[in-house]
C-alpha positions as CSV (number, residue, x, y, z in Angstrom):
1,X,-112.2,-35.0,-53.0
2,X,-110.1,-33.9,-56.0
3,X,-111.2,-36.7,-58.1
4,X,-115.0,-36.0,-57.8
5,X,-116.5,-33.1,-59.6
6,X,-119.7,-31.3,-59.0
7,X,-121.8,-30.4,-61.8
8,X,-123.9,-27.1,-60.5
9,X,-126.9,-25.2,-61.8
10,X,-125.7,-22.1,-63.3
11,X,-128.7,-20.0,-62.6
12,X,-131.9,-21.0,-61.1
13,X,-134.5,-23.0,-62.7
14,X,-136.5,-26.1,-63.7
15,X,-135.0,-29.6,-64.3
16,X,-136.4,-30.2,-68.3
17,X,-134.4,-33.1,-68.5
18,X,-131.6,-35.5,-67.4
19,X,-129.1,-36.8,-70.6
20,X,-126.9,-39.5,-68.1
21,X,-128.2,-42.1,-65.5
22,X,-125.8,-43.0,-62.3
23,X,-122.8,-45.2,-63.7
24,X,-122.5,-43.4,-67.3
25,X,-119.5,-42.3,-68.8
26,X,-119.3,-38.8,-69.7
27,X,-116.8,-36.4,-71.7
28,X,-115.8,-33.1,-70.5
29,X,-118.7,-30.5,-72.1
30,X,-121.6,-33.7,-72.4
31,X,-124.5,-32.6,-71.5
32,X,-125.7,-33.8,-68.2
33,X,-128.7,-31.8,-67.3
34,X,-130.4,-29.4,-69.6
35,X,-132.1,-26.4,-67.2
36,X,-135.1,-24.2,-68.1
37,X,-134.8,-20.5,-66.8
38,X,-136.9,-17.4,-68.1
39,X,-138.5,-19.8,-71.1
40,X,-134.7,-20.9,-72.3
41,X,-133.4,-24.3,-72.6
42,X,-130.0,-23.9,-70.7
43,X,-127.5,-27.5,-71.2
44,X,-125.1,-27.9,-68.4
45,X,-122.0,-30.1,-69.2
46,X,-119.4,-32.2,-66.8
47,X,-116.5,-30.0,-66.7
48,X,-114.5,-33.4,-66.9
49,X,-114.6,-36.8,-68.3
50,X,-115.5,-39.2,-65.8
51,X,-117.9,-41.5,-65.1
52,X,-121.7,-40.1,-63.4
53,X,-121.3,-41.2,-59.2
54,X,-125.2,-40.0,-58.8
55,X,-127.7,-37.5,-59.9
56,X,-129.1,-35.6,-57.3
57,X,-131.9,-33.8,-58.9
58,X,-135.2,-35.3,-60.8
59,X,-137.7,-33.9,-64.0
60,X,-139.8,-31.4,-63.1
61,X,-137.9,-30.5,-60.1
62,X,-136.7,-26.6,-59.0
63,X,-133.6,-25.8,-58.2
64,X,-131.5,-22.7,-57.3
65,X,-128.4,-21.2,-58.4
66,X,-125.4,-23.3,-57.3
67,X,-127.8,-26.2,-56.7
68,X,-125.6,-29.8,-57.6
69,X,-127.7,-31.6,-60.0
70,X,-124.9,-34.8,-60.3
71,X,-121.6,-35.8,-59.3
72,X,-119.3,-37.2,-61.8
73,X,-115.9,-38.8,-60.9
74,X,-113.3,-37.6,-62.8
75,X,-111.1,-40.2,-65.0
């Protein structure tokens, strides 16, 4: 769907944290899910503005490169 966008990890990693909850409404470059790779803090944004369909990953949890952490649809 050209209306959804998926916000992927950019390199592999644990979740530290999640900044949005399912139904909130985010700006292109918020901060969705902030990574931690090789003792770094790594934010990754929405690319759009949109509103947060569901977050697929939870604290504490690995993930691996490409990995969706959320889905936001797009405005």
């Amino acid at each position: 769907m050209a209306d959804r966008v998926d916000v992927v990890a950019p390199v592999p990693g644990l979740v530290a944290s999640i900044a949005v909850a399912r139904g909130a409404a985010v700006a292109a470059g918020d901060t969705v899910v902030t990574l931690q790779s090789m003792k770094m803090e790594i934010a990754v944004p929405s690319d759009r503005a949109g509103t947060v369909e569901e977050v697929l990953v939870a604290e504490g949890q690995e993930v691996e490169l490409g990995a969706v952490l959320a889905r936001v649809r797009a405005a």
